[in-house]
MARKOL-873691 format. One record per atom (N, C-alpha, C): residue in one letter; x, y, z. Coordinates in steps of 0.02 Angstrom, whole numbers, plus 50000, padded with zeros to 5 digits. Each point is the difference from the previous one (the first is absolute). Example, Ala and Ser with C-alpha at 12.3 -4.5 7.8 and 13.67 -1.06 7.14 Angstrom:
2
A506604971650390 A499555005950000 A500455006050000 S499825005349964 S500425005950003 S499615005550037 
//
This chain:
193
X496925104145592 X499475003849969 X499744996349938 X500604998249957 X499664996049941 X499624993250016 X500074997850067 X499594992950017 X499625003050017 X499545005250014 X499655001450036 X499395002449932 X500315003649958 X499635001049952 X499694993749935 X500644995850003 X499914993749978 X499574997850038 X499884997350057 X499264997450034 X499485002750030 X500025007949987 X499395004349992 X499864999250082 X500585000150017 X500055002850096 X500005006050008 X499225001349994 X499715010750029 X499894997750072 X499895005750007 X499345000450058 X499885008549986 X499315002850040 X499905005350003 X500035004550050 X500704999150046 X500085003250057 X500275005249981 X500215003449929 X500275007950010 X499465003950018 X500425005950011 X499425004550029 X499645003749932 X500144999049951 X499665002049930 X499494995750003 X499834993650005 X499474996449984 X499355000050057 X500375006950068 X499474998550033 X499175005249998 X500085002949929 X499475001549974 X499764997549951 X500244994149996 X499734996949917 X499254994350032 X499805001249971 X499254994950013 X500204991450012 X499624996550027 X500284993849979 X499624995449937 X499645005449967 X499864995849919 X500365000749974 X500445005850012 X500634999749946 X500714997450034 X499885000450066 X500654994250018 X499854993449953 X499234997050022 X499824994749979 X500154999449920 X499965004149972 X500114999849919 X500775001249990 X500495001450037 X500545000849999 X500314993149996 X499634997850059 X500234993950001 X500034995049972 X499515000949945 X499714994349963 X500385001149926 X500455006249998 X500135002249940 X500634997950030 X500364997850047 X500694997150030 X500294996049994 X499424993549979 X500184994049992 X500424997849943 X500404995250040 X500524999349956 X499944994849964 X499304993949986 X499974996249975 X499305002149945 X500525001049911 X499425005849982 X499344995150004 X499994995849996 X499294995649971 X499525000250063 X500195002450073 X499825003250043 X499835006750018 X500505002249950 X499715009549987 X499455002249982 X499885007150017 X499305002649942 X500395001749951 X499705000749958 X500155002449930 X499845006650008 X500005000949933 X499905008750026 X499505001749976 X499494996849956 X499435000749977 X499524998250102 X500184993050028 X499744999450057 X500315007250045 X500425002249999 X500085006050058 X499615007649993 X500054999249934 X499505006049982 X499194999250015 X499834993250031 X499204996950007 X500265000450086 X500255000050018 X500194998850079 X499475006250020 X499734999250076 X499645005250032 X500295007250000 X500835002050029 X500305004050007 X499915004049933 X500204996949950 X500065006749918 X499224999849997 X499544998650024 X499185000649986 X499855004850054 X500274999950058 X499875005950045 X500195006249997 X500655000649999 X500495005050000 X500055003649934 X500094996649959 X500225001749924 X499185004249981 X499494995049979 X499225001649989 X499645005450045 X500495001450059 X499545004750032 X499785006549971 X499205000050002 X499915006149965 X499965001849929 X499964992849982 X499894999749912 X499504995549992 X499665001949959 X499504996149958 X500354992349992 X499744995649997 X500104993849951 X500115001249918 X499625004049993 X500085001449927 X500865003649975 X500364995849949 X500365002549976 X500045006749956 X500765003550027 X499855006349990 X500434998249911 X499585005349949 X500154997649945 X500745006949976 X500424995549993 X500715005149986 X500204998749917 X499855007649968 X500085000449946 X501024998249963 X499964993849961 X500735000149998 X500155004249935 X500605004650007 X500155004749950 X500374995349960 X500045004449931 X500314996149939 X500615000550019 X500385005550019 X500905000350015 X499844993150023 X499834997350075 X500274992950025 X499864995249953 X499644998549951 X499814995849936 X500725000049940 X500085005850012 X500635004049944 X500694995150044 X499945004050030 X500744998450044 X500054989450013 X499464998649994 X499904992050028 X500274996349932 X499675003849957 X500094996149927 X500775002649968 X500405006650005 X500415000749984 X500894999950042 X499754993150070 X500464998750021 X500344995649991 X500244999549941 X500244992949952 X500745002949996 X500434992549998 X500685000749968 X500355006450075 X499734998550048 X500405003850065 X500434994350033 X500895002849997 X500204996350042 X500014998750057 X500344992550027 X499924998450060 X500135005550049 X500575003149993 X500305005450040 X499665007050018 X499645002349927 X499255004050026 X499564996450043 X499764996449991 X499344997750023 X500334997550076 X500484997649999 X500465002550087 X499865004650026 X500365006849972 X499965006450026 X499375004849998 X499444997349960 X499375001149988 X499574997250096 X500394992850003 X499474998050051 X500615002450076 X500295004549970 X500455001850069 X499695007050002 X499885002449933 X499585009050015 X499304999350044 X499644993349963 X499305002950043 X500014997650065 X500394996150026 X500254999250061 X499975007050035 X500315004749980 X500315004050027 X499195006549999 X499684996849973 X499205004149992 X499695001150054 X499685007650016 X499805001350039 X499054996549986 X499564997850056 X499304998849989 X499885005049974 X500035006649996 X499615007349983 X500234997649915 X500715001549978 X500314998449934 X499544994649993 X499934994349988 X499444995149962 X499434998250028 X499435005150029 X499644998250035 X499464997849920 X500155003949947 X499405000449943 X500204991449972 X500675000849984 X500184993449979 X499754991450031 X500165002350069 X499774993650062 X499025000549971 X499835004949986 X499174999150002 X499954996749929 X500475001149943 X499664996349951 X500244994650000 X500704997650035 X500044992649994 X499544995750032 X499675002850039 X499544996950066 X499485000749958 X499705002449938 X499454999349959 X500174997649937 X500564997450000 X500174994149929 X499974993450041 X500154999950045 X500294995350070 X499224997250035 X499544999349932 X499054997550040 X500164995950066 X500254995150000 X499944994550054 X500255001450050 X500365004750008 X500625004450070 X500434993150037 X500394998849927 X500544993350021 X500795005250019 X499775004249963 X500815004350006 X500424998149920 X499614995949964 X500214997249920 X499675002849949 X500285003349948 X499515002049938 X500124993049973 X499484996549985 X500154994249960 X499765000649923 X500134997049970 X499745000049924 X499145002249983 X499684997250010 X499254999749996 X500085007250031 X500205003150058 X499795007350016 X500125005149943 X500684997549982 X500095003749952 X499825000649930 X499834993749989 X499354999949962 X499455003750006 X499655000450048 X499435002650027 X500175009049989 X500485000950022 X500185006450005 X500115003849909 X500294994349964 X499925004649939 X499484998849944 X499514994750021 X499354998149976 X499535008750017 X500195001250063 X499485005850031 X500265008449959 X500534998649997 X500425005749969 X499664998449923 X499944996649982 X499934998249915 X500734998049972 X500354997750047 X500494999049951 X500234992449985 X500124999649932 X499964993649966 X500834996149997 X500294994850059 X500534995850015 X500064992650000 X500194997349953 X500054994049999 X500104995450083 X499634993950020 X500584999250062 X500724998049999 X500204997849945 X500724998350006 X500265007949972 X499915006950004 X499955005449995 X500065002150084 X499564998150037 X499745002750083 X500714996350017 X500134993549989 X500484995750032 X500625002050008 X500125002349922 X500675005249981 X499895005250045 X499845004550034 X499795006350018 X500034996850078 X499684996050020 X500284998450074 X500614996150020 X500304996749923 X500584997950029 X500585004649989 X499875004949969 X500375004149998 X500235005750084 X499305000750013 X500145004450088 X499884995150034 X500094992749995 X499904995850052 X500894998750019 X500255005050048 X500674999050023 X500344993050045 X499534998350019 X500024994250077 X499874992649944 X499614998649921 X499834997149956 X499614993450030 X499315004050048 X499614995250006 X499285000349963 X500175003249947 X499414999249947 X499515004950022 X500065005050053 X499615004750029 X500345006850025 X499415005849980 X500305005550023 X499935003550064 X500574997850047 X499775005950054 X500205005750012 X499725002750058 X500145005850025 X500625002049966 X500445000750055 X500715002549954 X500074998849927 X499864996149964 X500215000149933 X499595003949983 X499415000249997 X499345005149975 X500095007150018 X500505001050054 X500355006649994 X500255003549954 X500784992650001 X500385001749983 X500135002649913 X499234995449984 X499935001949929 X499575006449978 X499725001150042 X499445004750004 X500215009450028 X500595000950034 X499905003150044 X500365005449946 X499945006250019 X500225006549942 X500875001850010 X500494997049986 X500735001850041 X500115005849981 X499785003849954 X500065006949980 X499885004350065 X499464999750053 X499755001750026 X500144998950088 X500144993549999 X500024998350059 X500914998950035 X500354998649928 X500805000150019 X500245006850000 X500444998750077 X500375006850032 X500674998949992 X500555005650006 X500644997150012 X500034997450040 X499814999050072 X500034996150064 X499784990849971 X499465001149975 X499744995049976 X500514995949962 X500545003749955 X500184993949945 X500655000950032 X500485002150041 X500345000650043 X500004991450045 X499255003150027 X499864990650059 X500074992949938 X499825003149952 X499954995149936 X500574995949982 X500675004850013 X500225000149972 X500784996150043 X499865001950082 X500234997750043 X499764991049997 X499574998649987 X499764994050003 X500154995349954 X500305002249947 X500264996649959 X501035001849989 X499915003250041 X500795002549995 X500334995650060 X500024993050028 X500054996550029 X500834999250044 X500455002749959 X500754999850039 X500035009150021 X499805004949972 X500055005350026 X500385001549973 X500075000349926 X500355002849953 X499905006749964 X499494998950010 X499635007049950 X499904999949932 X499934989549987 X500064999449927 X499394994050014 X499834998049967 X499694993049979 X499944998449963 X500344992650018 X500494997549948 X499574993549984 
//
């Protein structure tokens, strides 16, 4: 199995794929490759025919304009000095997120997120608190994304932009910090150590 995934040996004979279109086999496939400089990127997969058909159906070209609230501004700027071990169990909660639970959240990262790379990069976030009026140095923005930049590739994605963003007051259950809690409790002790 692991050679198989190592040399990106699919095919599309399950019986799940035999309603899938073949633009998006075709884009599947192209997102398979195991030699990246042969890959799309993901700026190219999001230009692919399939996310222009499927995705766009029934929408304007025109971007829909999503007002970003100050809490996610609040919460972005005051996620400083979080340890490694939160920001673990932070990106193990929104994991555990239902689409309905962050459907508001997914819409404003996708409107800090102009270029739809799946990256808040610096300049967005620039852009984003230029529009707000709010006044941040960039070695200020830099601090602030390297701070929820968990993976430390100088960019914020998805999951981290959750994980900093998301209300735990609100959204953590006992079930929730329970699975949390299993995941870091690694010998089955009931301690973590």
């Amino acid at each position: 199995m692991f050679r198989k995934i190592k040399d990106a040996d699919f095919h599309f004979n399950h019986v799940e794929f035999d309603s899938v279109s073949a633009e998006c086999k075709e884009l599947i496939s192209k997102l398979l490759v195991t030699n990246s400089k042969k890959r799309l990127t993901g700026k190219e997969a999001l230009q692919h025919p399939w996310f222009k058909k499927v995705l766009l159906k029934g929408q304007s070209d025109k971007k829909i304009e999503v007002p970003i609230s100050d809490e996610v501004i609040t919460r972005l700027r005051e996620f400083k000095g979080v340890s490694k071990f939160k920001k673990a169990a932070m990106n193990i909660l929104v994991k555990m997120a239902s689409e309905d639970e962050v459907k508001e959240l997914r819409a404003q990262f996708q409107a800090i997120d102009e270029d739809g790379t799946g990256m808040i990069k610096a300049s967005e976030l620039a852009d984003l608190l230029k529009k707000k009026q709010l006044s941040m140095s960039t070695k200020e923005i830099q601090e602030m994304i390297t701070e929820v930049d968990y993976h430390g590739n100088g960019k914020i994605n998805y999951s981290e932009f959750l994980s900093a963003t998301i209300n735990v007051r609100t959204f953590m259950t006992e079930q929730k910090m329970q699975a949390i809690f299993q995941q870091f409790d690694t010998d089955s002790s009931g301690k973590i150590t």
